[in-house]
C-alpha positions as CSV (number, residue, x, y, z in Angstrom):
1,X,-3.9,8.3,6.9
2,X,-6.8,6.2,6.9
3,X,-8.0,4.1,3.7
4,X,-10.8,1.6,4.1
5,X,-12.8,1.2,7.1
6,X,-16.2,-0.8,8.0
7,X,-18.7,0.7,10.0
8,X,-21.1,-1.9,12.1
9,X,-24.4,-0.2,12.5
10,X,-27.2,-1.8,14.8
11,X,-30.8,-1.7,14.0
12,X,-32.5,1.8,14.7
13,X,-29.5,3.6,13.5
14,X,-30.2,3.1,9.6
15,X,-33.3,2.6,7.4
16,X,-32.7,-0.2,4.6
17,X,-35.3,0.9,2.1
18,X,-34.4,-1.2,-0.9
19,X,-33.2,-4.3,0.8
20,X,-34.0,-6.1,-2.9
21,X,-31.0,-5.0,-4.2
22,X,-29.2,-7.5,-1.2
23,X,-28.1,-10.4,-2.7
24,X,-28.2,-13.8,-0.3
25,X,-24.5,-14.7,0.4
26,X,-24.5,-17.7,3.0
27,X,-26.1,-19.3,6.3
28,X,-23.7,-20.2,9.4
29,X,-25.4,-21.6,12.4
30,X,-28.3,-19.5,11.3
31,X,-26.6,-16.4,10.5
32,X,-28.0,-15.0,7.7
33,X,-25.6,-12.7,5.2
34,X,-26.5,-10.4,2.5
35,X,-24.5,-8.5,0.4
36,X,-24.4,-5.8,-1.9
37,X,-21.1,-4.8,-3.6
38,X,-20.2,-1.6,-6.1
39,X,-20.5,-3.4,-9.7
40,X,-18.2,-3.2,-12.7
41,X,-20.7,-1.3,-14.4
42,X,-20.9,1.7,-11.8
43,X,-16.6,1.5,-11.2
44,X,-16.1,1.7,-15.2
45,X,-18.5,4.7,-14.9
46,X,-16.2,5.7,-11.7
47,X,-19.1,5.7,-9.8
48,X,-17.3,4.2,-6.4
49,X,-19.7,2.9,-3.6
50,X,-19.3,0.9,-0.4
51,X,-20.0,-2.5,0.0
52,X,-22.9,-3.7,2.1
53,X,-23.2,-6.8,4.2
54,X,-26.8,-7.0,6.0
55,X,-26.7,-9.5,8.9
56,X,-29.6,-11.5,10.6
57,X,-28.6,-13.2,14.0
58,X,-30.6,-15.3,15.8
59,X,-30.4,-14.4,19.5
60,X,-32.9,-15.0,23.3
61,X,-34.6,-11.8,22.0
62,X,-35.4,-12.9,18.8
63,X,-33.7,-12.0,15.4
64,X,-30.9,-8.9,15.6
65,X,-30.2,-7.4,12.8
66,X,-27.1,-5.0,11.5
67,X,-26.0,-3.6,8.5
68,X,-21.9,-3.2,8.0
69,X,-20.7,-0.7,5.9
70,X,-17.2,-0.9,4.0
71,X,-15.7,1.3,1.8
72,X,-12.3,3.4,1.0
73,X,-12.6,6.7,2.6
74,X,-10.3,8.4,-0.2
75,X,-12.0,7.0,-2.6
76,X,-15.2,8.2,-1.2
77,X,-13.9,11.6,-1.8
78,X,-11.1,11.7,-4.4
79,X,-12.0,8.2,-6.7
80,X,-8.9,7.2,-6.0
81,X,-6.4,6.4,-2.9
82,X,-3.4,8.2,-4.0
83,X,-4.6,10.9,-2.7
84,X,-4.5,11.4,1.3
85,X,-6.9,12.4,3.4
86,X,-6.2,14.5,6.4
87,X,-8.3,15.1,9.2
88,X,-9.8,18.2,8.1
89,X,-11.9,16.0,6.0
90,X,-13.9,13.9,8.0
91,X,-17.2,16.3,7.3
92,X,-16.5,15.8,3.6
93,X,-16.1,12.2,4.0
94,X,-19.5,11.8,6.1
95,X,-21.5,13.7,3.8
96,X,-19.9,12.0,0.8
97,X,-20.9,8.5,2.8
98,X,-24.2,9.5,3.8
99,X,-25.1,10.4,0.0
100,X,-23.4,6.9,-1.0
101,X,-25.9,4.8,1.6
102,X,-28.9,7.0,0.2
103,X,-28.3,6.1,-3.3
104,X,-28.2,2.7,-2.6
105,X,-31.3,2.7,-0.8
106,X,-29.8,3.1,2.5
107,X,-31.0,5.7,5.2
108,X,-28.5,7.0,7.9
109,X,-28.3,9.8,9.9
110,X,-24.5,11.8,9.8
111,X,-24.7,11.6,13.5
112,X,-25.0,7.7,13.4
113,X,-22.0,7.3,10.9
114,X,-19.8,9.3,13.0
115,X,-20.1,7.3,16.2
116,X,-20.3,4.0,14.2
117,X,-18.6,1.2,15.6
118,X,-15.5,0.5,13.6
119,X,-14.8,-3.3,12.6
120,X,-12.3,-3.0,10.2
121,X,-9.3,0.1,10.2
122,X,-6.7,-0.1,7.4
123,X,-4.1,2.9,8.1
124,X,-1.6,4.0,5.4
125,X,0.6,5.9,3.4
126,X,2.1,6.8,0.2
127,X,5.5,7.0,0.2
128,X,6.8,9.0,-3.4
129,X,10.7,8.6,-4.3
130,X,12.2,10.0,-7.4
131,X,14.4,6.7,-8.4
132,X,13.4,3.8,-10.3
133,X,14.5,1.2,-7.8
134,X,13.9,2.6,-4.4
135,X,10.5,0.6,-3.9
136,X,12.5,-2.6,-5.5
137,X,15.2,-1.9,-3.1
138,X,12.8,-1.2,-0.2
139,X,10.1,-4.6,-0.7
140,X,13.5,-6.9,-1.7
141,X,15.4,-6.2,1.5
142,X,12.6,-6.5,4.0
143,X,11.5,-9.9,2.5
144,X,15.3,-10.9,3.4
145,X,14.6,-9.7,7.2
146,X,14.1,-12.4,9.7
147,X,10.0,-10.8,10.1
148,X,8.7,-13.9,11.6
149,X,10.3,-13.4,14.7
150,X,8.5,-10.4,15.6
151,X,5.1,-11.3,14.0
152,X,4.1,-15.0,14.8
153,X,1.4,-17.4,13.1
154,X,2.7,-15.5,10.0
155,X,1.9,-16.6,6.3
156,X,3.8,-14.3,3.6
157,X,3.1,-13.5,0.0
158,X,6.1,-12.4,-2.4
159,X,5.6,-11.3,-6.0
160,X,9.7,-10.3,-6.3
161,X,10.2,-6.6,-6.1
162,X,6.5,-5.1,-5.9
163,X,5.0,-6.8,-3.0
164,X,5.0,-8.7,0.4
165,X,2.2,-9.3,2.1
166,X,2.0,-10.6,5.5
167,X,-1.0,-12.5,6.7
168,X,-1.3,-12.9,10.8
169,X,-4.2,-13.8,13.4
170,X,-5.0,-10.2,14.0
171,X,-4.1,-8.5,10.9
172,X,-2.1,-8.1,7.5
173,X,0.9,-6.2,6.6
174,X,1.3,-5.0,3.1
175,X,4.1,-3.0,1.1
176,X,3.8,-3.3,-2.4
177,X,4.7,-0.8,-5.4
178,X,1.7,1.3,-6.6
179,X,2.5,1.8,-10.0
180,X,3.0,-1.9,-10.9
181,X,-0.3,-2.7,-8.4
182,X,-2.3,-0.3,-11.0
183,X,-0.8,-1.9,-14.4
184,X,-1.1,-5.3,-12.8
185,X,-5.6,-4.1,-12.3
186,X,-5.4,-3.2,-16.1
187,X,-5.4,-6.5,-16.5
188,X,-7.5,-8.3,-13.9
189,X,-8.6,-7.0,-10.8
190,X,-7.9,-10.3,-9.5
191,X,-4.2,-9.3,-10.0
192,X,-3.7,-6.2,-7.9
193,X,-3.2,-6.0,-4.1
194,X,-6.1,-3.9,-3.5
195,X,-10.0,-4.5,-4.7
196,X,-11.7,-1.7,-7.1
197,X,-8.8,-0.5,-8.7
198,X,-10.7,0.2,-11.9
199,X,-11.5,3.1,-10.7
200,X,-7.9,4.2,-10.3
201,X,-6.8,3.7,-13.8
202,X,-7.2,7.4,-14.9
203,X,-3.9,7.8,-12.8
204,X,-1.8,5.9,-14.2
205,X,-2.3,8.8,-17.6
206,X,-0.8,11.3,-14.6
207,X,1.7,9.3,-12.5
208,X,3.6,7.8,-15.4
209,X,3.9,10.9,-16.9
210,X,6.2,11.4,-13.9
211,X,9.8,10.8,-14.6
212,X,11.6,8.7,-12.6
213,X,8.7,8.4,-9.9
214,X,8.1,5.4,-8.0
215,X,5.5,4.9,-5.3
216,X,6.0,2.6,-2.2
217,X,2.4,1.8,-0.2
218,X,2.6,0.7,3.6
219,X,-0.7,-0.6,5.0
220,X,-1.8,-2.6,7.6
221,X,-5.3,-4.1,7.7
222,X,-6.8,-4.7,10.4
223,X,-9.7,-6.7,10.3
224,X,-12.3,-7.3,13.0
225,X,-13.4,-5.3,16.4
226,X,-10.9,-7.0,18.5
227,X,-7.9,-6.3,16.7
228,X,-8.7,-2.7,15.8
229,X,-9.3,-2.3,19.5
230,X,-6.0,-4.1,20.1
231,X,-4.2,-1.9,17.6
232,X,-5.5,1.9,18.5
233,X,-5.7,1.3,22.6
234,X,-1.9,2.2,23.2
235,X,-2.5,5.7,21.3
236,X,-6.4,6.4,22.4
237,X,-7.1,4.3,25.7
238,X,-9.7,3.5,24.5
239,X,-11.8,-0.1,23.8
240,X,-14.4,0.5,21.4
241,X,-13.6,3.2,18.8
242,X,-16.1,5.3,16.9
243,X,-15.4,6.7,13.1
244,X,-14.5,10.1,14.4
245,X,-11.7,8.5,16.9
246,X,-10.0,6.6,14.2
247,X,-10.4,9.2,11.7
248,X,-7.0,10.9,12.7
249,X,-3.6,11.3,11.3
250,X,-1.9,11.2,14.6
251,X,-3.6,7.6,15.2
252,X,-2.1,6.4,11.6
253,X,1.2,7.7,12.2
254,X,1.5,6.3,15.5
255,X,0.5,2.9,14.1
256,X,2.3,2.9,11.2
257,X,6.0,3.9,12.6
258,X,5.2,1.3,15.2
259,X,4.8,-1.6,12.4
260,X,7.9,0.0,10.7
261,X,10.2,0.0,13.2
262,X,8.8,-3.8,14.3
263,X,9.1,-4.4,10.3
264,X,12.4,-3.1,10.0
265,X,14.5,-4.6,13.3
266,X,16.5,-6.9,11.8
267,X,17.6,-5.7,8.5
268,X,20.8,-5.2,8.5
269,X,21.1,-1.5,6.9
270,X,25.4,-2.2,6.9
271,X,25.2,-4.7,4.6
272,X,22.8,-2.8,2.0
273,X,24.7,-1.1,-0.8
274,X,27.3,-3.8,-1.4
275,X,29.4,-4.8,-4.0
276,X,26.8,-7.1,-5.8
277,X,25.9,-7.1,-9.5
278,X,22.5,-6.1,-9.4
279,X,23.3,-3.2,-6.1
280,X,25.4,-1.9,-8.4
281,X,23.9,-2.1,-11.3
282,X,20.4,-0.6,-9.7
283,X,23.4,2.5,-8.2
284,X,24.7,2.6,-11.9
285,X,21.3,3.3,-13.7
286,X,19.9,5.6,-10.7
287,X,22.9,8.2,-11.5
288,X,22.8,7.6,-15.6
289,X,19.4,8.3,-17.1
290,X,20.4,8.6,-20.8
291,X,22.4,5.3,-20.6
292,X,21.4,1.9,-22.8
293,X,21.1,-1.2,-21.1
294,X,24.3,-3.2,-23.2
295,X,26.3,0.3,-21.7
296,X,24.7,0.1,-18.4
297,X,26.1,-3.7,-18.3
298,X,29.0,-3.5,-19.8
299,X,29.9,-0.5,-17.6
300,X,28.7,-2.7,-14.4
301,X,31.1,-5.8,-15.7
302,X,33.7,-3.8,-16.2
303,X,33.4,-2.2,-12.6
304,X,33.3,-5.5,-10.8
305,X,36.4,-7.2,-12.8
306,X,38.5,-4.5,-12.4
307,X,37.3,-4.6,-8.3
308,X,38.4,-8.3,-8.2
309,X,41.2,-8.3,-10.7
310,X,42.7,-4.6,-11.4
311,X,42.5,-2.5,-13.9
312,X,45.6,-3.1,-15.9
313,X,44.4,-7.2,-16.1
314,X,40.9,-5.5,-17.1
315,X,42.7,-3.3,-19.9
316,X,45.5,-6.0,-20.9
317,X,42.4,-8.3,-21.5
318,X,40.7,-6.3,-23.6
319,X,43.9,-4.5,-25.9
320,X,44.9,-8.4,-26.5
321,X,41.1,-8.8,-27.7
322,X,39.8,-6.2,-29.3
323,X,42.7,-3.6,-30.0
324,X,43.7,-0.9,-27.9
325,X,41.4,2.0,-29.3
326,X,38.5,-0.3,-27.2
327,X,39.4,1.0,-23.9
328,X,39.0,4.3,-24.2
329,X,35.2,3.8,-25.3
330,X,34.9,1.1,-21.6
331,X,37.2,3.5,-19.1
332,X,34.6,6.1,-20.1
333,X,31.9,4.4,-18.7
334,X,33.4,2.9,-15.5
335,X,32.0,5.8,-13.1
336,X,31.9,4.3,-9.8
337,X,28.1,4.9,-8.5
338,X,27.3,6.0,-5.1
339,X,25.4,4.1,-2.5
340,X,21.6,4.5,-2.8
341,X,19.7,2.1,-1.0
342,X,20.5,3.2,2.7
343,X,18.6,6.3,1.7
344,X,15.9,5.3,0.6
345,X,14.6,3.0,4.3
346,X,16.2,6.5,5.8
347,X,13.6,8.2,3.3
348,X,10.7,6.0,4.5
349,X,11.5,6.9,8.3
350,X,11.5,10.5,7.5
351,X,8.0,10.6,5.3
352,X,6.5,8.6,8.5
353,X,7.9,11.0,10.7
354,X,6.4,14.1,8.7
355,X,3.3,12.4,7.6
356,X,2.7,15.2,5.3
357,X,-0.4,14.0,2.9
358,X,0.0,13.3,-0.7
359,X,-1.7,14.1,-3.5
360,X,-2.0,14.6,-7.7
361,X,-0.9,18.3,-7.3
362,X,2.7,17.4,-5.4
């Protein structure tokens, strides 16, 4: 569903009563920019409000003047984005916004909010798996896919196994692991893929709690009116969206699958699940919770000598070294794991698909 959106609203649709609290930002070929963000203070009271950017153009008609509002819609309502909005709460979300703007000394109508001009729209969703390495798995292989063919002008961030971010003209693509992104804040904010994650922390008490859970996060940002128009016209027809049009589940979905499927076109799903160390390894420790990590190995070493050599060189190797009451103790452990990785892209299709929301409770 929808995360964090900005909201462009002209003068006449909002009263700015304590414009003090604006701090100067910077002056570009006279246009003016003022800014007021949520501070540390109010997030470690989890207190979450939108940032404000107040804009003074020059223009034939004298000085125009418009106010954009940004902030995390789920956040807005929840204090947190783990939880999903659906489209039944866009009334909560406006009255939540519209009591946001008036305790920062800003005055706008629910009417005006709703057919705001939208200037920023970053869809996305959760998607929960119940192994370790699925969102390893998932971030790894599509950093090996040839992406740049499909999105040009491309730069790419990697942080190995919880993120990939790529940055394009229009807009940014992001899938990154949600648990690390939220020990990674507990540090520094500067650290995690999304801004105001202090607010968030109180999950991490619930979600690692979770056994076995791991949370993958698809988003796409898009940033500026032109490229939200580009990106919502094939689903609404439409070439200058309000709040209420992009406030919709079907919109995200459509979106999102798109970028998947664009995302996802040349990884080569045959060759996942191969005979590797750490594919097997990551197969081995998905289907043995209670095992130690010198087991887990030596299982895994065992495995891939006896693939390339045989068994009987495997035992003869180790009877000559360490006796023969050793192998009973290794031929224990060598369980061949099953294939896991196809499953979990084929997982990521199906939650798209379904586009069920998430939340705490499930």
């Amino acid at each position: 569903m929808i995360d964090t959106v900005k909201l462009l609203l002209h003068k006449g649709q909002y009263q700015l009563i304590r414009r003090g609290e604006l701090h100067f930002s910077s002056t570009e070929r006279g246009v003016k920019r003022y800014i007021r963000n949520p501070s540390s203070i109010e997030l470690k009271a989890g207190v979450y409000l939108p940032k404000l950017t107040f804009i003074q153009r020059p223009s034939p008609l004298g000085i125009q003047e418009t106010l954009a509002v940004e902030f995390s819609a789920p956040k807005l309502v929840y204090g947190n984005n783990f939880n999903e909005l659906t489209d039944d709460d866009f009334t909560i979300v406006i009255t939540n916004l519209e009591a946001a703007l008036k305790t920062m000394g800003v005055n706008v109508s629910s009417e005006s909010l709703i057919d705001a001009k939208v200037v920023a729209w970053h869809p996305s969703k959760n998607i929960l798996f119940n192994e370790y390495f699925a969102t390893q798995t998932v971030i790894n292989t599509l950093r090996k896919a040839d992406v740049s063919r499909t999105y040009t002008d491309m730069k790419t961030d990697f942080s190995d196994g919880e993120a990939m971010h790529y940055h394009c003209n229009s807009k940014d693509i992001v899938v990154y692991d949600k648990l690390a992104d939220l020990l990674h804040s507990k540090v520094s904010d500067k650290r995690a893929k999304e801004s105001h994650s202090q607010i968030q922390h109180s999950l991490l008490d619930v979600l690692t709690a979770v056994e076995r859970l791991s949370i993958l996060r698809f988003e796409l940002r898009f940033n500026g009116a032109a490229a939200v128009r580009r990106a919502v016209k094939p689903v609404l027809g439409t070439i200058s969206p309000t709040f209420e049009q992009v406030f919709s589940s079907q919109l995200s979905r459509a979106v999102l699958i798109q970028h998947w499927h664009q995302l996802t076109t040349d990884v080569n799903y045959l060759g996942l699940d191969t005979g590797k160390p750490l594919d097997v390894l990551q197969n081995y420790l998905t289907e043995h919770d209670d095992m130690t990590p010198m087991s887990a190995l030596a299982a895994v070493a065992a495995l891939l000598v006896a693939n390339q050599d045989g068994v009987r060189a495997l035992r003869q190797t180790l009877d000559t070294r360490f006796g023969k009451h050793f192998w009973s103790r290794i031929k224990g452990l060598m369980q061949s794991p099953q294939p896991h990785q196809l499953k979990h892209f084929t997982h990521v299709e199906q939650v798209l698909g379904e586009f069920e929301s998430v939340n705490i409770s499930s």
